[in-house]
KOLTIVO-300403 format. One record per residue (C-alpha): residue number from 1; residue in one letter; x, y, z. Coordinates in Angstrom, 3 decimals, always signed. Layout:
SITE  nr rest        u        v        w
SITE NUM    A        X        Y        Z
...
! end
This chain:
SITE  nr rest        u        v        w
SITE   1    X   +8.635  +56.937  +81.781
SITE   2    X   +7.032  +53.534  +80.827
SITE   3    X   +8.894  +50.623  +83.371
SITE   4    X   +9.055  +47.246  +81.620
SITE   5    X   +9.937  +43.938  +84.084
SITE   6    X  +11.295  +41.664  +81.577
SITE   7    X  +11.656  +38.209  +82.645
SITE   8    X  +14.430  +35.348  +81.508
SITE   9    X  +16.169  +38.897  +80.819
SITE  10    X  +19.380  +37.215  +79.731
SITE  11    X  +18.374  +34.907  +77.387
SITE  12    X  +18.783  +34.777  +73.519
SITE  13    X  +15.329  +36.644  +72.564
SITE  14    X  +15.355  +38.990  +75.719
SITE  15    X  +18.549  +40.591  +75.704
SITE  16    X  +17.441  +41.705  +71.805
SITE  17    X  +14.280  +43.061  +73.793
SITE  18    X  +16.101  +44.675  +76.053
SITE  19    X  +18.206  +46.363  +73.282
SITE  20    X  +15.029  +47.310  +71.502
SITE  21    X  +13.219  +48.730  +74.422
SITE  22    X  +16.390  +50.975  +75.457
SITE  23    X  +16.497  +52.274  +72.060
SITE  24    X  +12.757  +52.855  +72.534
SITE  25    X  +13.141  +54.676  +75.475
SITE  26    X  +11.628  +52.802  +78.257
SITE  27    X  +13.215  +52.114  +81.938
SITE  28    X  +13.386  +48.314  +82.342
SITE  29    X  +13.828  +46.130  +85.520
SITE  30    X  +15.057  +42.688  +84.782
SITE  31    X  +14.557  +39.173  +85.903
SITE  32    X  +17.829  +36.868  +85.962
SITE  33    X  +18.804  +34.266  +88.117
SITE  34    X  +22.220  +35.374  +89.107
SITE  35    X  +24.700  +37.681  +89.558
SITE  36    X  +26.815  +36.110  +86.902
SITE  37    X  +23.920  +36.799  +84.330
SITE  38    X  +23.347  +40.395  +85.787
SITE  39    X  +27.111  +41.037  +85.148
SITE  40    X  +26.368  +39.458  +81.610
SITE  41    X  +23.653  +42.137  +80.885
SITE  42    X  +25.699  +44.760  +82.957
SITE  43    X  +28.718  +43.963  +80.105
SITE  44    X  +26.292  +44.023  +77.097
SITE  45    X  +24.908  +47.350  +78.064
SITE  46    X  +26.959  +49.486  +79.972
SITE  47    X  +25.273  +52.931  +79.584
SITE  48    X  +21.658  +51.360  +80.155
SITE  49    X  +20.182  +52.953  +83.927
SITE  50    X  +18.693  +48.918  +84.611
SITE  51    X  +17.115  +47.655  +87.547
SITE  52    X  +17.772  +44.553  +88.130
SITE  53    X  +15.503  +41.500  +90.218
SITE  54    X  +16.702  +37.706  +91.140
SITE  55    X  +13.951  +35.533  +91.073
SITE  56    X  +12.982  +31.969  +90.126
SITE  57    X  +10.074  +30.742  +88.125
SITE  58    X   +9.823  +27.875  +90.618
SITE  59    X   +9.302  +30.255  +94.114
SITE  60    X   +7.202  +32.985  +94.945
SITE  61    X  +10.172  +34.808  +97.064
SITE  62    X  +10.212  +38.255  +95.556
SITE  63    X   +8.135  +37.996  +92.463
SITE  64    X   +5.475  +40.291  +94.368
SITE  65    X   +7.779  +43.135  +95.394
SITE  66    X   +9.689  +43.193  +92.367
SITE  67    X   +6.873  +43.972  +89.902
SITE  68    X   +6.142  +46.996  +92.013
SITE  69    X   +6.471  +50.327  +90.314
SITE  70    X   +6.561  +48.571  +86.953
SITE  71    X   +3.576  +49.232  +84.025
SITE  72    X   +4.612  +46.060  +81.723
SITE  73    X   +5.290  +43.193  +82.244
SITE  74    X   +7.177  +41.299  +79.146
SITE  75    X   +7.653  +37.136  +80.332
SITE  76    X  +10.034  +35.944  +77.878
SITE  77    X  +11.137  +33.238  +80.874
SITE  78    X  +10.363  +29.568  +79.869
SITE  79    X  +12.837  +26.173  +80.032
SITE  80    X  +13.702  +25.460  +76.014
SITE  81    X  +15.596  +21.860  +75.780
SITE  82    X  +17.505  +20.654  +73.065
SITE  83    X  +16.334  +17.277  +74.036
SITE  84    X  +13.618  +15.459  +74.542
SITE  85    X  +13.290  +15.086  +78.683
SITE  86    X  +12.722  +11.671  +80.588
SITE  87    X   +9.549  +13.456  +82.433
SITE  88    X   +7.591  +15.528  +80.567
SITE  89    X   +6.650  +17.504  +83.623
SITE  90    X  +10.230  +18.589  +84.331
SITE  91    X   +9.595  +21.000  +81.291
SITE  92    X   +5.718  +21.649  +81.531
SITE  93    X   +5.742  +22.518  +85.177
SITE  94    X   +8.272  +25.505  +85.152
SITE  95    X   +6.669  +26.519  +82.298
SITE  96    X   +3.427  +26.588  +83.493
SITE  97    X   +3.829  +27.616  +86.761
SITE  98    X   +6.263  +30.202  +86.469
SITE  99    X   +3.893  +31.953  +83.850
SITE 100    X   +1.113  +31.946  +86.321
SITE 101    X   +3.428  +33.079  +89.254
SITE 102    X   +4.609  +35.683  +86.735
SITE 103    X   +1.157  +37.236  +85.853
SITE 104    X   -0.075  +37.366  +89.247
SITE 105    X   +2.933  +39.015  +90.663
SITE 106    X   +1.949  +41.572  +88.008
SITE 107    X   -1.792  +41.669  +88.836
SITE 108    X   -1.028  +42.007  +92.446
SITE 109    X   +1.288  +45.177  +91.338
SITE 110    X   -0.993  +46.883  +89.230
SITE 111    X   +0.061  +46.016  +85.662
SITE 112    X   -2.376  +45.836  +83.502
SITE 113    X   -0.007  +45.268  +79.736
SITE 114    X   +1.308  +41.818  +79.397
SITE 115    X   +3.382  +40.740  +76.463
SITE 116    X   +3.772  +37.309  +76.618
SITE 117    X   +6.971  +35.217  +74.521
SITE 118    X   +4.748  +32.113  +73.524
SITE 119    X   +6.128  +29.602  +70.407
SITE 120    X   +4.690  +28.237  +67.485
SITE 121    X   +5.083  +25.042  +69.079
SITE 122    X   +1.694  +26.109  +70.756
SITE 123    X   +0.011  +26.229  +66.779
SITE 124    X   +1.208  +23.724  +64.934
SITE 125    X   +0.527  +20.762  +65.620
SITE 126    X   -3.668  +20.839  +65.988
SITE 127    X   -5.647  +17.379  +65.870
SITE 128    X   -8.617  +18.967  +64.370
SITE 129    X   -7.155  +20.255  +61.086
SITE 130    X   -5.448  +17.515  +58.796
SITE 131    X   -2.331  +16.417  +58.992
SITE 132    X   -0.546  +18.348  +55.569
SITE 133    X   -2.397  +21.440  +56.647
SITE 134    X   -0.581  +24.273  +57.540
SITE 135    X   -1.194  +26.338  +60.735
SITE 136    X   -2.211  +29.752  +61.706
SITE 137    X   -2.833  +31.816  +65.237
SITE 138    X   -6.676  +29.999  +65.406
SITE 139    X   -5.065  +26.857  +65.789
SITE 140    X   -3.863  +25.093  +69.168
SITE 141    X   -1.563  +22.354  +69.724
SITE 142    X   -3.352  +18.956  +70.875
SITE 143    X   -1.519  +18.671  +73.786
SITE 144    X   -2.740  +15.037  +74.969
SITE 145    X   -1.429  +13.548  +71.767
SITE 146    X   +1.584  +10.951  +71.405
SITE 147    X   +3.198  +12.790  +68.460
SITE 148    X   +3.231  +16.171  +71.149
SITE 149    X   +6.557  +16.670  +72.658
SITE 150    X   +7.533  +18.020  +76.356
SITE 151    X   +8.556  +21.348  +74.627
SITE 152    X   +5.559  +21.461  +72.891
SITE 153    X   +2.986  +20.779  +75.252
SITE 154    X   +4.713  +23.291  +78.187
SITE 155    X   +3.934  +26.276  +75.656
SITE 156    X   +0.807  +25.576  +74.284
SITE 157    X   -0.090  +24.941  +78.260
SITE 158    X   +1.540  +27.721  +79.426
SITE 159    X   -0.047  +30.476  +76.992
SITE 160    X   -3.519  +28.744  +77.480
SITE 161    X   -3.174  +29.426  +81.197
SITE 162    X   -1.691  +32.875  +80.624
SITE 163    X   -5.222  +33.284  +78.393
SITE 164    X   -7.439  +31.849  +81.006
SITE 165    X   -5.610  +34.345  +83.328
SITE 166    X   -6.747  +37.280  +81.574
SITE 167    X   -9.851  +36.018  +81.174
SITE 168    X  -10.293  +36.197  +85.064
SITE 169    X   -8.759  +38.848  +84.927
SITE 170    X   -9.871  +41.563  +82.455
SITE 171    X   -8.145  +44.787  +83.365
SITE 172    X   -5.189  +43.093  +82.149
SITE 173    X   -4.472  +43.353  +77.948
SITE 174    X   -2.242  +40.378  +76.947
SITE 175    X   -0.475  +39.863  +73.742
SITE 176    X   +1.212  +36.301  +72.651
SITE 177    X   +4.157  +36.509  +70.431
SITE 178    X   +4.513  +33.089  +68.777
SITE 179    X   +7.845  +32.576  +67.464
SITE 180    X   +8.755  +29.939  +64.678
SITE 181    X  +12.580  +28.491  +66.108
SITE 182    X  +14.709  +31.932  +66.258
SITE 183    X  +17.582  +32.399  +64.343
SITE 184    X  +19.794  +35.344  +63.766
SITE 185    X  +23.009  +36.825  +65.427
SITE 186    X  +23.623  +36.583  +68.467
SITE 187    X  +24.709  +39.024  +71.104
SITE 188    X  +27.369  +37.498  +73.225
SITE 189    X  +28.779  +33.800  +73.059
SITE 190    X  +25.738  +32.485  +75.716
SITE 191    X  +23.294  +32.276  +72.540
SITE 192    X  +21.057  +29.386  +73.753
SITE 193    X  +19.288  +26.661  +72.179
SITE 194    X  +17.886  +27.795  +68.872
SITE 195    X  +21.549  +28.712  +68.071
SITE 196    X  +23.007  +25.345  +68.859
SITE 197    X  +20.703  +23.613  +66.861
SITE 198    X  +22.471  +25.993  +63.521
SITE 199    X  +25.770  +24.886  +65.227
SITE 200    X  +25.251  +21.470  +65.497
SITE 201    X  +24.079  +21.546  +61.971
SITE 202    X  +28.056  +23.270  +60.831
SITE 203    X  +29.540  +20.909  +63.028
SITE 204    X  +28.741  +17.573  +60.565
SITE 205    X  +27.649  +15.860  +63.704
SITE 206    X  +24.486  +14.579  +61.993
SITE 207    X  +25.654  +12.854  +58.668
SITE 208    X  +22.362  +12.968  +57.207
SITE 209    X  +19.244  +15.481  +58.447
SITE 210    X  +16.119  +14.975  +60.045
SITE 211    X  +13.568  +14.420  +57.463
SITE 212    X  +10.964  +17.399  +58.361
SITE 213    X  +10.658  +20.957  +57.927
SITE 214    X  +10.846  +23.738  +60.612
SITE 215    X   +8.973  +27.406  +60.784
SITE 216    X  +12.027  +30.185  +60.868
SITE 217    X  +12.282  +33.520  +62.377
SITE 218    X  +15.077  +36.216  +62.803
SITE 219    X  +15.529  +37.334  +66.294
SITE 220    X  +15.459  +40.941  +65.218
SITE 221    X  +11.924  +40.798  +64.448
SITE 222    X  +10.564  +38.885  +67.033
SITE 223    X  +12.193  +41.659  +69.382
SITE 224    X  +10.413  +44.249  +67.510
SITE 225    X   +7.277  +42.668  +67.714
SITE 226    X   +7.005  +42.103  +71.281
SITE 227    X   +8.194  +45.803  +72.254
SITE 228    X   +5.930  +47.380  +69.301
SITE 229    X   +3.167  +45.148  +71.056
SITE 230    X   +3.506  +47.261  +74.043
SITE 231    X   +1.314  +50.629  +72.768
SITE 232    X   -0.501  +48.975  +69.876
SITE 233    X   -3.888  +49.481  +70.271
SITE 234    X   -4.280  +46.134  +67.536
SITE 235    X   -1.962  +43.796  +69.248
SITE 236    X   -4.194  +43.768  +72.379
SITE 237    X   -5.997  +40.432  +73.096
SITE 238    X   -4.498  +38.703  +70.194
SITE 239    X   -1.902  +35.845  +69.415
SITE 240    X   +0.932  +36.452  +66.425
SITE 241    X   +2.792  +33.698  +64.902
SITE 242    X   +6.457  +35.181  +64.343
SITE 243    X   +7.449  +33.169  +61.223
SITE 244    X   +9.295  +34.577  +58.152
SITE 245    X   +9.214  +30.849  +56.550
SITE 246    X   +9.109  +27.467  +56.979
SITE 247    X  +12.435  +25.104  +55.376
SITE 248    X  +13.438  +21.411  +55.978
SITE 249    X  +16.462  +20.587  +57.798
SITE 250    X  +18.157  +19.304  +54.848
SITE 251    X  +17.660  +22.928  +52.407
SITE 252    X  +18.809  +24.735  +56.106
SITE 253    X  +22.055  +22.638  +55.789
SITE 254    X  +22.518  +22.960  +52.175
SITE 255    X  +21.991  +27.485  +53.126
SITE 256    X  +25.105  +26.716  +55.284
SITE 257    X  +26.918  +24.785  +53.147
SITE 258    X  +26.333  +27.136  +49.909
SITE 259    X  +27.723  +29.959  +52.480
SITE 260    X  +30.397  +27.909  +53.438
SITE 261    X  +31.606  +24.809  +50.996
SITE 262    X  +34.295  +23.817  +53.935
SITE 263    X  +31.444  +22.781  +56.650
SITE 264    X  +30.413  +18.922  +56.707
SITE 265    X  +26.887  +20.007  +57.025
SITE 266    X  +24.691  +17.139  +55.790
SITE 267    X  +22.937  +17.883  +52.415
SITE 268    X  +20.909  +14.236  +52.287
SITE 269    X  +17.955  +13.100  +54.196
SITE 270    X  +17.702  +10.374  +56.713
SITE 271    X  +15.981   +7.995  +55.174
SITE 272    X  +12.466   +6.935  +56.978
SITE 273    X  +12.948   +3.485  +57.823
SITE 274    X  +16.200   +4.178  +59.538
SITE 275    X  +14.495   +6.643  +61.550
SITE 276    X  +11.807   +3.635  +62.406
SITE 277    X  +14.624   +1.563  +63.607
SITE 278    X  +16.600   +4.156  +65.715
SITE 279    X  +12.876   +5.370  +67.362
SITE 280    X  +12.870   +2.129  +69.193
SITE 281    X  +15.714   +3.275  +71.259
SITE 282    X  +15.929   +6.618  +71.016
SITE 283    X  +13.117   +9.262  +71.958
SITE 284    X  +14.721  +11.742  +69.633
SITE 285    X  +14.361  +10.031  +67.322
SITE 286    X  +10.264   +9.055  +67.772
SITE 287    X   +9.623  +12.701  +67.887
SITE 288    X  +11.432  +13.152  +64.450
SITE 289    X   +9.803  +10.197  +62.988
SITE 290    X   +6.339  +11.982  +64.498
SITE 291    X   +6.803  +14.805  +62.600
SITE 292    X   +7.321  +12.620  +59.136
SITE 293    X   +4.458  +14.376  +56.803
SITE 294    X   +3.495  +16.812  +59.861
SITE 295    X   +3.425  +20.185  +58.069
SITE 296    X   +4.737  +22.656  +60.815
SITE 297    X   +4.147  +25.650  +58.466
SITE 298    X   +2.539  +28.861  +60.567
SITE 299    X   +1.625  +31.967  +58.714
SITE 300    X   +3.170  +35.125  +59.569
SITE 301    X   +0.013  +37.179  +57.741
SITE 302    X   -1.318  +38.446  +60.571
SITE 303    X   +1.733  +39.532  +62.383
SITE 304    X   +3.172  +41.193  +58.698
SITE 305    X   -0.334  +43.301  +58.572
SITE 306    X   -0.703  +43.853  +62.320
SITE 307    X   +2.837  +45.301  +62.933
SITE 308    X   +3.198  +46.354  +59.206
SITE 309    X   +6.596  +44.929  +58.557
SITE 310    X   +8.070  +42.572  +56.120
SITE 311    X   +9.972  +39.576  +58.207
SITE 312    X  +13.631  +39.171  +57.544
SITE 313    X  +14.271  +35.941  +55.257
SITE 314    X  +14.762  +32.798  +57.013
SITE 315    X  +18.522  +32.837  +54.828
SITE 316    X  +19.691  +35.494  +56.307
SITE 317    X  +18.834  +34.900  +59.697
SITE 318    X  +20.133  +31.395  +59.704
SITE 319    X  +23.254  +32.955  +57.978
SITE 320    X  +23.919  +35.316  +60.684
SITE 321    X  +23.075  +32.522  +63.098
SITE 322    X  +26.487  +31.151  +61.462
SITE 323    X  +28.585  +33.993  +61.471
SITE 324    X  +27.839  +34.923  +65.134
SITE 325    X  +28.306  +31.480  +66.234
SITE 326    X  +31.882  +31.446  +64.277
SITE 327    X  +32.454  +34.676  +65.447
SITE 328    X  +32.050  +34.167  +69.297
SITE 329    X  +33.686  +30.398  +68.982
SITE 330    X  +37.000  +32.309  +67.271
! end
């Protein structure tokens, strides 16, 4: 039976992996950090036979021994702020280095199928094609740019070293799965970033919204894609954008609020020059005002006729982003 060692194995994306691959029928060993998220995982699948590892993307201790035996290796693991950091390199670093400590654990062990959880963030925002362009999987993030966030920069750095990696290292097949921000229901009430952005967005918090779009995805499929990625033949060597569609803030609020009148969700724009002001204080608010005009847009195309699937619509994954996040808050 096919092993998978699935890092980050408790997070919001991996434990729909982990669902996905026991369905499948593979054996999986999984990376947390803690006994507390091992009991998490232990409680969300209770008749799964799953191995389980406790390592840290910032030391070596263990990574080595605990590949061993496994066939796959499936690094979902990476730091995912909701803010903007004071040092960039307090996001970039993990990120980086825990990829590389990942892959050559699994080198070192014999694995030669790597399936690697990478982000749009790594696409869209490329110096060399203009500005109201959109974005597909040929396209790289300028990383050295000003209008680059910390988020944004640690992926596209850490799936360029995962790519020079392979290239070193040819025996080993990797696959990027490039995820749009990842929506959809959620399994338990620890649901993660991409979540608390939808429930920020029912809270009313924000009176008006961010003026600039965002790629969306359901969780569902990005699941799918990286455990379908594992045997197909197609998905080897190549980098998939996981986007269903790409909506401004304000028509994602206005989805809420059309599925629920009673939420204060904002259905108006912040207004530009407001977002001028508040950028001289706040770094939040420089990387919105970045993004002013910046189309983020990634195609799914490739992904759709690679995996030959239809992606769920953004709607109802930000939909059933709501009702889990109502339903685990209850």
């Amino acid at each position: 039976m096919t092993k998978v060692f699935v890092t980050g194995a408790s997070g919001f994306i991996a434990k729909h992996i982990l669902r996905e691959l026991f369905e499948k029928g593979y054996a999986v060993r999984a990376s947390v950090r803690s006994e507390t998220r091992k009991a998490e995982l232990e409680a969300l699948f209770p008749d799964a036979s799953m191995e389980f590892a406790f390592l840290d993307l910032s030391k070596d201790e263990g990574w080595a021994d605990a590949m061993k035996g496994c066939d796959v290796l499936m690094h979902t693991a990476s730091p995912f702020p909701l803010a903007e950091p004071k040092d960039p390199q307090d996001i970039i670093r993990p990120a980086v280095d825990g990829t590389l400590r990942a892959m050559k654990a699994a080198s070192a062990a014999g694995i030669n199928r790597v399936i690697l959880t990478s982000s749009n963030a790594a696409i869209y925002k490329d110096v060399k094609k203009p500005k109201e362009a959109a974005s597909d999987e040929r396209n790289w993030t300028s990383v050295d740019e000003r209008w680059v966030g910390a988020y944004e920069a640690s992926k596209t750095l850490a799936e360029r070293a995962a790519w020079d990696f392979v290239a070193e290292n040819p025996d080993m097949a990797l696959t990027t799965i490039n995820p749009g921000a990842v929506f959809g229901p959620a399994m338990d009430a620890r649901y993660g970033t991409s979540l608390e952005l939808v429930e920020r967005m029912m809270s009313g918090k924000d009176p008006v919204a961010p003026p600039m779009q965002l790629p969306l995805v359901d969780v569902r499929d990005v699941a799918m894609m990286h455990v379908a990625a594992i045997v197909l033949e197609a998905a080897k060597g190549e980098r998939f954008s996981a986007t269903s569609e790409t909506l401004r803030f304000v028509d994602m609020c206005r989805l809420l609020k059309d599925w629920d009148p009673s939420l204060k969700t904002a259905t108006k724009e912040a207004p530009v020059w407001l977002l001028r002001i508040l950028a001289v204080f706040m770094a939040d608010a420089r990387l919105v005002v970045a993004n002013v005009g910046r189309n983020l847009a990634v195609s799914g195309a490739k992904a759709e006729a690679t995996f030959d699937f239809t992606f769920i619509p953004a709607k109802e994954a930000l939909i059933a982003s709501a009702e889990s996040i109502r339903h685990h808050s209850a």
